[in-house]
N, C-alpha and C positions, 0 to 999 in steps of 0.2 A: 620591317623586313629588310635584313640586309643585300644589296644587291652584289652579286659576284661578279667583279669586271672582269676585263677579257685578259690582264695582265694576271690576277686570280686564277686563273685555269692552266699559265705556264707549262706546268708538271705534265697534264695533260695532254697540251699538245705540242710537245717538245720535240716530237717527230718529224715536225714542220723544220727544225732547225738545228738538227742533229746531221754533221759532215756539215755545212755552210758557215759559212763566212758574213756577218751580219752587219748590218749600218741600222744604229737607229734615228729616227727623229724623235725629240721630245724635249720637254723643258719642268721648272717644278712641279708640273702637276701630273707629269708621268710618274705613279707611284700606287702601290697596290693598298689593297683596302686596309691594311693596317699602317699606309705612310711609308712603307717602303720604296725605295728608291726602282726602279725603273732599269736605271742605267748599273745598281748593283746588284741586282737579280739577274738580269740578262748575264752582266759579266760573270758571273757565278757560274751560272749553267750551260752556257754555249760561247762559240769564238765571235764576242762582241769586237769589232776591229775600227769601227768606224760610229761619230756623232755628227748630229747635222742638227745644227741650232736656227728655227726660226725667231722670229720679230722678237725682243726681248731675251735672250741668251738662254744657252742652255743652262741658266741656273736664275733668273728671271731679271737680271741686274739689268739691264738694257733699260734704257726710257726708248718711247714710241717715236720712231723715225730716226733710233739712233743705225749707223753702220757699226758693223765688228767685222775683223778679220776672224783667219782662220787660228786657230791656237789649240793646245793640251791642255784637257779638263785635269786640274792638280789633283783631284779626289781617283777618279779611274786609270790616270793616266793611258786615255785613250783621246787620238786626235778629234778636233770638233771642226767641223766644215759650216763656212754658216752659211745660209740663203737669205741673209735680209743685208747682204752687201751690194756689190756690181752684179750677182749673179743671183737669182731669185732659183731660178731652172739650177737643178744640177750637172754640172759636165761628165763627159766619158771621166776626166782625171776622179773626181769623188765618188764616182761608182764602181772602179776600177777593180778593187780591194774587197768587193764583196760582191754574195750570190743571191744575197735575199735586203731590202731595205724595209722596215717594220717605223714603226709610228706608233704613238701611244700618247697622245696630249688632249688635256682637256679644251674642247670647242666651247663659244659659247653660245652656238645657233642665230647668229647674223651674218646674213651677206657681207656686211661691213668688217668682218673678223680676220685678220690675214693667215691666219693658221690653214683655213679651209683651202686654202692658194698655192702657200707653201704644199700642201699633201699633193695638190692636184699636179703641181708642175713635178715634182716626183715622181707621180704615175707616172706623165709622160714621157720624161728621163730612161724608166725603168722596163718603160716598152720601147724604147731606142734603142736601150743597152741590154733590153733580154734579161732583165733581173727581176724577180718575184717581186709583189710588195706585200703586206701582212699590216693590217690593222687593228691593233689592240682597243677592243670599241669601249664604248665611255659613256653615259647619258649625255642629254642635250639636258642641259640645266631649264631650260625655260618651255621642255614638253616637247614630244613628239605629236601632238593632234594640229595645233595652229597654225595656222599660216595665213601671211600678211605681208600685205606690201608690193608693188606693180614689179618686174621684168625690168633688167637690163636692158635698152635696146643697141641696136648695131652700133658700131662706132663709141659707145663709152664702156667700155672692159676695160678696168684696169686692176691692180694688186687688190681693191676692196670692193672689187667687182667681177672674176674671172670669165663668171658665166652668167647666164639668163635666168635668176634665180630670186626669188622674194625676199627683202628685209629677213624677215622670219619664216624659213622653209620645213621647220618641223621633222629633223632627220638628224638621227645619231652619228658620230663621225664614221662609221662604220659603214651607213646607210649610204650618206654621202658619197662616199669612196665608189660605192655599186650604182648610185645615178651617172655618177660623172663619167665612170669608165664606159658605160653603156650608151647615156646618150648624146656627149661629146665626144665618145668616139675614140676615148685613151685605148681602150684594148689591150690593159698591161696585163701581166700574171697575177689576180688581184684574190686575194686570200683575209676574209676577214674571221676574226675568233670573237665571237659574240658573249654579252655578256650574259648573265641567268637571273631570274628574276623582275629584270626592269619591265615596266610596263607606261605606254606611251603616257598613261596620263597623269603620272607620276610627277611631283615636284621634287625639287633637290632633295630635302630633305626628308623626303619620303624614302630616299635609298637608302639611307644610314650608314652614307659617306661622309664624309670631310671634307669640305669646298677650301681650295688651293687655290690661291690667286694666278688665273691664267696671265695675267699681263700685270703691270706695276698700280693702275688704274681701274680696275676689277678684282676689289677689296670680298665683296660680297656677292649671293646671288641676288639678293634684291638688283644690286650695277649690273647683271647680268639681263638682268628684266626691263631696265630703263636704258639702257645701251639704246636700244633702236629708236625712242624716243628723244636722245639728243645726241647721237653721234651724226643726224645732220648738220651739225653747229661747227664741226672742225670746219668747211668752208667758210665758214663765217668769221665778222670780226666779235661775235659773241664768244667769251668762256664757258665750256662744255662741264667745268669746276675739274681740272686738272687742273694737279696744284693745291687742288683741298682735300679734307677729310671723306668730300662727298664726291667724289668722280661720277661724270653721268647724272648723278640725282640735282647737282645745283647746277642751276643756266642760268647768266647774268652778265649783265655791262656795267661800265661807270656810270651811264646816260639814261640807264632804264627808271623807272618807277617802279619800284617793287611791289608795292602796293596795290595799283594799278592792273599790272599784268596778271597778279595772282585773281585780282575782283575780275580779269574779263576771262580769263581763263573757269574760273570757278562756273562763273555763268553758263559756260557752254554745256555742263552737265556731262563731264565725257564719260562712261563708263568705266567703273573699278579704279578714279584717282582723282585726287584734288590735291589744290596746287595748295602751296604757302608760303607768302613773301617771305625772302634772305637776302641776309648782307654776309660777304664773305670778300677774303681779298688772297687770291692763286700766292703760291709761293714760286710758282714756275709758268711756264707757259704762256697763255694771251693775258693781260694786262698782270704778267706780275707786280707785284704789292701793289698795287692798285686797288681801293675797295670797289668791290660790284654791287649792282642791286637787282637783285633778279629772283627768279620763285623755286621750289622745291618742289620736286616731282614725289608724291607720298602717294602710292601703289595701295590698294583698299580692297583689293578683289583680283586677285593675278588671271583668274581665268575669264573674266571680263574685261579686264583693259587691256586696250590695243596703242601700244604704243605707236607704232607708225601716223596712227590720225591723230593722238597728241603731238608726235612731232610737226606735220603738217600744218595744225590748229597756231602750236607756240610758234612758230616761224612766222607765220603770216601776222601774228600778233606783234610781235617785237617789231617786223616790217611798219607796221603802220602807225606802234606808237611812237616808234622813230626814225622817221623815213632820212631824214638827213645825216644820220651818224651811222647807221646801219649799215653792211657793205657787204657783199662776197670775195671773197678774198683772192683776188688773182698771181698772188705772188704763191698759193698752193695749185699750184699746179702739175699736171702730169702730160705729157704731149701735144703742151699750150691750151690744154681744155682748164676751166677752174675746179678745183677741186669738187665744190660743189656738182655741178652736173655727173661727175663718175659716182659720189655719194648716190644722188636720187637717179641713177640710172641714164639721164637725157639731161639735155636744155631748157628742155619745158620752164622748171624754177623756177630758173634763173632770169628768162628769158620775158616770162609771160605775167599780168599780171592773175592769177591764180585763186583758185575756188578750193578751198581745203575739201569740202565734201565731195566738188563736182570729182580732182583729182585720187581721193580715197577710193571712190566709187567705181574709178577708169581701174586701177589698181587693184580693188577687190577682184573684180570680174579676170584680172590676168593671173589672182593667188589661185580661183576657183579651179581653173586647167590646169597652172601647176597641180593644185592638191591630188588631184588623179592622177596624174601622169608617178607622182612622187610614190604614191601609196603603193603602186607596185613593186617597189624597192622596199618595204616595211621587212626589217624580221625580228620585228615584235608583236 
């Protein structure tokens, strides 16, 4: 069954954007279900005036943590404003020029993701400066039903943290957009154009779409499914295998035992995965050309495994088979807190010496109250 995105419907509801002046957000993977572009659709059919590039550029060239200025897309020759500069939040000067600010990029359902961030501080923007927003909704690659992973607490919000929200929240960018306005409190003019077809329990490739790399590092949606399994490791001195063929699926050091890790990991029986020792050596990033030795995360059952209590489980492992080379990384930092702690929401981590089940289990019981709270926001 092909699913019809909300960029798909255009035609339809063109009314929304007939007489306005338009800004959109988006990046490669704004594009309709036959790969069309996004940003030459729009400019076709209405006064497209304005682009706003988050994290990895409006055309996907950025590496992760890179800054851009502002600059002319050469293909539309329309200005591109970015938000993963000095300025995250949009100013009065980049909303100036338009009546309505639209979005259309593919999410890929982690708290950890900064696309959801970029959308949110736009809302905010857009209820400052009295401008519509319109969200071209998209699947959540990795399912609408799950949810996983404990609550932000006070004090660590940051860009891969905005709000009080689980690892995995199970909500289409669409969805999202209607939690955040309602119970943080944006309050913008919030307009979402839904897609037809999808259904929560739906896998990528159940929609008979096209998966586009949302970031340079999320090749596939299996990366999409292990992302919250080891994007705890950016605080760490561990490679998360940025840099390799496998983004997210390889985790390893120089120091580790590969062998090792994969036999204590295997042992724990974790539901729908098992590990298998690798040697790999990043071409970029933590220990360029450097070889690693560390395990591969091999997915066996997507609707049974829970990445968050593998990522807990492998943390704590690597911790102990190698307590003295092993480190969090303080030089990532964001408001002198360590990266780490805005990843896992708190201090706890980092701090404490730690129970992977006792913590899964504190986490479960705060996904449970999200899940309800969330489901009323469903409009699938």
């Amino acid at each position: 069954m092909q699913v019809i995105l909300g960029i798909d419907r255009i035609d339809e509801m063109i009314h929304l954007f007939q007489g306005k002046r338009v800004g959109l957000i988006t990046n490669p993977t704004g594009v309709n279900s036959t790969l069309r572009s996004t940003i030459d659709i729009l400019n076709e059919k209405i006064n497209l005036v304005a682009l706003y590039s988050p994290e990895h550029g409006i055309r996907g060239d950025i590496q992760a943590g890179e800054k851009v200025d502002s600059y002319i897309d050469e293909k539309s020759g329309v200005k591109v404003y970015t938000l993963y500069g000095q300025s995250k939040k949009p100013t009065k000067e980049m909303l100036d020029d338009i009546d309505i600010m639209a979005i259309d990029i593919q999410d890929v359902g982690s708290r950890l993701y900064t696309y959801l961030y970029t959308m949110a501080y736009c809302m905010q923007s857009c209820r400052e400066y009295d401008k519509q927003f319109v969200v071209f909704d998209r699947p959540n690659p990795v399912g609408g039903e799950i949810v996983e992973g404990g609550l932000i607490q006070e004090g660590f919000t940051s860009f891969v943290g905005l709000y009080p929200i689980p690892y995995r929240y199970g909500l289409t960018i669409g969805e999202a957009a209607k939690f955040f306005n309602s119970e943080f409190n944006i309050n913008c003019k919030l307009e979402v154009i839904k897609m037809l077809g999808w259904q929560r329990n739906m896998s990528y490739e159940d929609t008979g779409l096209t998966w586009i790399l949302p970031s340079p590092n999320m090749p596939t949606v299996d990366t999409a499914f292990v992302y919250n399994a080891t994007c705890i490791f950016e605080g760490t001195n561990i490679s998360e295998g940025r840099g390799t063929t496998k983004p997210f699926e390889w985790v390893g050091a120089p120091w580790l035992d590969a062998y090792k890790l994969a036999e204590d990991m295997n042992a724990k029986v974790l539901p729908g995965v098992i590990f298998r020792p690798v040697y790999f050596t990043p071409t970029f990033s933590k220990h360029n050309g450097v070889l690693c030795r560390g395990v591969q995360i091999h997915v066996q059952d997507r609707l049974a495994f829970k990445p968050v209590k593998v990522a807990l489980h492998l943390l704590y492992e690597i911790q102990h088979q190698v307590p003295d080379q092993f480190e969090f990384l303080s030089s990532y930092t964001t408001n002198g807190k360590p990266m780490i702690d805005y990843n896992t929401g708190s201090d706890y981590i980092r701090t404490h010496e730690f129970s992977p089940e006792e913590v899964y289990s504190r986490w479960e019981k705060e996904a449970i109250k999200f899940k309800r709270i969330k489901m009323t926001y469903h409009l699938y």
